[in-house]
C-alpha positions in Angstrom: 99.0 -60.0 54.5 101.5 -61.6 57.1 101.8 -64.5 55.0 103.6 -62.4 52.5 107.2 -63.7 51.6 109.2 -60.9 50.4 110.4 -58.6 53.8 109.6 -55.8 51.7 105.9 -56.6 51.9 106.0 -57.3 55.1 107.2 -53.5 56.1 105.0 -52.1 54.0 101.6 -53.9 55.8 103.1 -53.5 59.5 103.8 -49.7 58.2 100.0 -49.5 57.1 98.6 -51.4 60.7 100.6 -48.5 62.6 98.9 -45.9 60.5 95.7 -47.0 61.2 96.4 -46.9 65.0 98.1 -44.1 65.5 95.6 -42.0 63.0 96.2 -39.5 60.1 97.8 -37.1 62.9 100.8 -39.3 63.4 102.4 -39.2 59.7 101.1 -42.9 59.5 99.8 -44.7 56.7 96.2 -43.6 55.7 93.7 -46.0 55.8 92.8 -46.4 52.3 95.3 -47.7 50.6 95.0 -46.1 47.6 96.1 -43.1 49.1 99.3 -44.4 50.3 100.0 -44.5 46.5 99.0 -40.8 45.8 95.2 -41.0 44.7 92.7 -40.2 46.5 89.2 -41.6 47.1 87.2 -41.7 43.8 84.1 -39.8 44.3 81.5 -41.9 42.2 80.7 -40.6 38.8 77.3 -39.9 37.7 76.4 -40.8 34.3 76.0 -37.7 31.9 72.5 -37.0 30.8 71.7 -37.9 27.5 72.0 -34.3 25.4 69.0 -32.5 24.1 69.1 -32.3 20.8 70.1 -28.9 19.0 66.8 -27.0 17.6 67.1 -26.0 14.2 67.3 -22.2 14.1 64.6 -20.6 12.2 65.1 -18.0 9.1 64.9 -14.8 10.9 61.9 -12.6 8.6 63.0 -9.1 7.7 60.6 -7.5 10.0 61.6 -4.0 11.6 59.9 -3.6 15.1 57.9 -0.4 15.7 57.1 0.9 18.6 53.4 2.3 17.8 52.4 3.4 21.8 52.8 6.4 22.8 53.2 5.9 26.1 56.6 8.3 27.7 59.5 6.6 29.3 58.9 5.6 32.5 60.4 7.2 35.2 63.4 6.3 36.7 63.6 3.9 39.8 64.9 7.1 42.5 61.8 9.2 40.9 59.5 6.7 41.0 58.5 6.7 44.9 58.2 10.5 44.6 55.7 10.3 41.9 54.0 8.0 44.0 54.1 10.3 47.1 52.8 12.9 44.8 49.9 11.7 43.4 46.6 13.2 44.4 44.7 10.4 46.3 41.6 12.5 47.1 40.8 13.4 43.6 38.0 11.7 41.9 38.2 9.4 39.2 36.8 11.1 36.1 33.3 10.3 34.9 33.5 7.5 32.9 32.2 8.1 29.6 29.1 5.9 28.6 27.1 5.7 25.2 24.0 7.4 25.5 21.4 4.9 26.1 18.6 4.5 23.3 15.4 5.8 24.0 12.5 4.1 22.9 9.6 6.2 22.3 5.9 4.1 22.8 4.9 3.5 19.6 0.5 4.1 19.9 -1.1 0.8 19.1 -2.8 1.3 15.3 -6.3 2.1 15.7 -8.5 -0.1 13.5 -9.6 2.5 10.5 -13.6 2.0 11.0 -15.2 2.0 7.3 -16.5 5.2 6.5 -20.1 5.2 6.4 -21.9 5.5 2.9 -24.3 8.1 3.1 -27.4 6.3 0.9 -28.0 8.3 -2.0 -31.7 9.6 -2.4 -33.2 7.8 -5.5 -35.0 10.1 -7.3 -38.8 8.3 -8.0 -39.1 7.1 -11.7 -41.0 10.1 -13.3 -44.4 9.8 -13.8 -45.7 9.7 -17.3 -48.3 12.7 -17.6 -51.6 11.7 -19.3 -53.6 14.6 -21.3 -56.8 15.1 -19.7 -59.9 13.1 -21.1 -57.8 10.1 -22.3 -57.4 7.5 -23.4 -60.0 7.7 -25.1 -62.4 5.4 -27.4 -60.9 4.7 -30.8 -64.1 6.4 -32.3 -63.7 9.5 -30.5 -60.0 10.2 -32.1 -59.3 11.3 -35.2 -57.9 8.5 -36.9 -57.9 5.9 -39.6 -55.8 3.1 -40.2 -55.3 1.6 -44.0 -57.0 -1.4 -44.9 -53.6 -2.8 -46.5 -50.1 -1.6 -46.2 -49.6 -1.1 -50.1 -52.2 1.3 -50.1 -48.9 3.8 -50.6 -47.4 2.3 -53.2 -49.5 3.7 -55.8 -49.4 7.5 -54.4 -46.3 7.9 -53.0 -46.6 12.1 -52.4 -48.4 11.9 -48.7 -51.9 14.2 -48.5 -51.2 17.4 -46.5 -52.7 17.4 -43.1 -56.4 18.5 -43.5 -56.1 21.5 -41.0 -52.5 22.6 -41.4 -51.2 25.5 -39.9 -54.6 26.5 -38.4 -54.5 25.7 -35.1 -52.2 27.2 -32.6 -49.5 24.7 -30.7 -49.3 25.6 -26.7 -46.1 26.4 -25.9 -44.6 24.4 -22.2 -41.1 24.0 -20.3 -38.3 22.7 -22.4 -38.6 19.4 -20.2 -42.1 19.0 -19.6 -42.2 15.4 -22.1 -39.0 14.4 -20.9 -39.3 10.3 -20.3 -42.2 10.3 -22.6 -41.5 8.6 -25.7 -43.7 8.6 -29.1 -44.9 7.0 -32.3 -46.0 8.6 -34.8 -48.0 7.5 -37.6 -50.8 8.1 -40.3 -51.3 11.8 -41.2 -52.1 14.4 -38.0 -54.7 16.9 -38.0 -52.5 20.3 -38.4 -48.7 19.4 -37.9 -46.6 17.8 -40.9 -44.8 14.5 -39.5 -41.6 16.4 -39.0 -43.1 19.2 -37.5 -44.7 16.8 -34.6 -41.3 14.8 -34.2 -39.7 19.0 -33.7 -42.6 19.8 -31.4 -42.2 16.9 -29.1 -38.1 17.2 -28.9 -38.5 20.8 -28.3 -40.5 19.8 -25.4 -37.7 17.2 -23.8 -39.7 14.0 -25.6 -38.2 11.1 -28.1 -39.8 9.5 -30.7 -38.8 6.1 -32.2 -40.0 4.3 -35.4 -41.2 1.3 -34.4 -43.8 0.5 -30.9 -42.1 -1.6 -28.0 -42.6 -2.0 -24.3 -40.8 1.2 -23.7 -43.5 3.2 -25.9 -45.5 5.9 -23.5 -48.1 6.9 -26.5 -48.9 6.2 -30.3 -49.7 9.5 -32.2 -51.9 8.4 -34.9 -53.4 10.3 -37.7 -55.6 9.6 -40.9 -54.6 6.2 -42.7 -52.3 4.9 -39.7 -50.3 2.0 -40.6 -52.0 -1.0 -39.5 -49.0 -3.1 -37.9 -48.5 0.0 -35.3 -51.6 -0.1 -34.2 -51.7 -3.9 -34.1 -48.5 -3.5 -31.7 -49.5 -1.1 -29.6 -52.7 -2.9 -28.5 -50.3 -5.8 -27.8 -48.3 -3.9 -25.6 -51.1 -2.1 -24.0 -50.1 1.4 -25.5 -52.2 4.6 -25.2 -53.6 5.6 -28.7 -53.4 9.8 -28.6 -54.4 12.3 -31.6 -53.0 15.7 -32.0 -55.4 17.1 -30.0 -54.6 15.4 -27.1 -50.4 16.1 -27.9 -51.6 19.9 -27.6 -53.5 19.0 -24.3 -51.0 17.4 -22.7 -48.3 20.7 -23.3 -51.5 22.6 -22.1 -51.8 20.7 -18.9 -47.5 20.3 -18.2 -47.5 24.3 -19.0 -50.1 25.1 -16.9 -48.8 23.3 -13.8 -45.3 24.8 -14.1 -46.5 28.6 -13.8 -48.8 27.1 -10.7 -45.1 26.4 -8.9 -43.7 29.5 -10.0 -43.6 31.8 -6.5 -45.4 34.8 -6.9 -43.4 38.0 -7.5 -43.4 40.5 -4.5 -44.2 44.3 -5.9 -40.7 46.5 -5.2 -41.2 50.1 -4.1 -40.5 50.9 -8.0 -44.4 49.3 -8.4 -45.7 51.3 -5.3 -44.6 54.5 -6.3 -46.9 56.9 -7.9 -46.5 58.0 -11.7 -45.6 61.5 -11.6 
């Protein structure tokens, strides 16, 4: 600066050298120059930050606000250490309520049913066919005949009566003494008419069928028997019986029922004397 030309340059820098030695005190120059000319030091700018940009402000929804607790107003502050003060500490907290806990009952373990036992029913033994006394007998000790040929009927077909009818009496027995015994009747019987023997034995709990099978208990034969019954029933190994030994049988059957019969105690009515 001291090589400037122009004196009033030269006042100006020996002004601004006395400044600086003499301080700010003094009335001297400052020692930045800028000051001299009425500006102060810059301070240093600091760059602006960028700005945020502006959020777009929603649509606002027509939504009213309600309030649903009922909780009251809470105190104000200058009340609020005195409810505080006032409170009860010594009180218990109530009992909280709890569910009531499910109780489960044992359930007893299922007994295995056992099969109830079958009590065996009692068979009842097959009946035993009764057999007239004195049979079977021979064939030429019964009172029967059997037709040479089978169309020995077709010239006479009216039946001869039975040669003793109605002359001899028929025993009477239990209504079920024959029952399981089944007959065959055939040729013409000593006193009973063919449908008079069928009625006699079903009176007396028997069958009779027409024709001789396994099943067949007797063959009631007569005079001028029928020669393919009796041919069947020596196949099968039936019993040949006459009337006489129906009647027997009954006989026999009746006589055995009155044997089971207990005997009947007297009452006083018997004991007392006839006036």
């Amino acid at each position: 600066l001291g090589d400037l030309a122009t004196p009033g340059h030269a006042r100006l820098v020996e002004r601004f050298r006395g400044g600086a030695r003499d301080g700010p005190a003094s009335g001297a120059m400052p020692g930045d120059i800028r000051s001299f000319f009425g500006g102060g030091a810059k301070k240093p700018v600091s760059p602006k930050p960028p700005a945020a940009p502006e959020a777009k402000a929603e649509p606002k929804a027509d939504v009213t606000m309600v309030d649903l607790t009922d909780d009251p107003p809470a105190p104000a502050s200058g009340n609020k250490r005195k409810a505080q003060d006032d409170v009860d500490l010594t009180a218990e907290d109530p009992p909280s309520v709890s569910k009531k806990a499910k109780v489960k009952t044992p359930t007893k373990p299922k007994q295995k049913s056992t099969p109830a036992k079958r009590t065996p029913t009692k068979k009842e033994p097959p009946r035993l066919i009764p057999k007239p006394p004195g049979y079977p007998k021979p064939e030429t000790e019964l009172k029967f005949s059997v037709l040479e040929s089978t169309g020995a009927w077709a010239a006479n077909d009216s039946r001869a009566d039975p040669p003793n009818k109605g002359q001899k009496p028929a025993p009477r027995g239990p209504s079920d003494c024959l029952e399981g015994v089944t007959f065959v009747i055939t040729g013409i019987l000593d006193s009973l008419e063919r449908d008079q023997a069928e009625d006699y034995v079903k009176r007396h709990g028997g069958k009779v069928t027409g024709s001789v099978s396994g099943r067949t208990s007797y063959v009631l034969v007569g005079m001028d028997c029928g020669p393919s019954k009796i041919k069947k029933a020596k196949e099968h190994g039936t019993v040949l019986i006459d009337e006489d030994g129906l009647f027997a049988m009954v006989q026999m059957l009746a006589d055995a029922a009155q044997e089971k019969k207990p005997e009947r105690k007297p009452t006083p009515a018997d004991e007392a004397p006839e006036p």
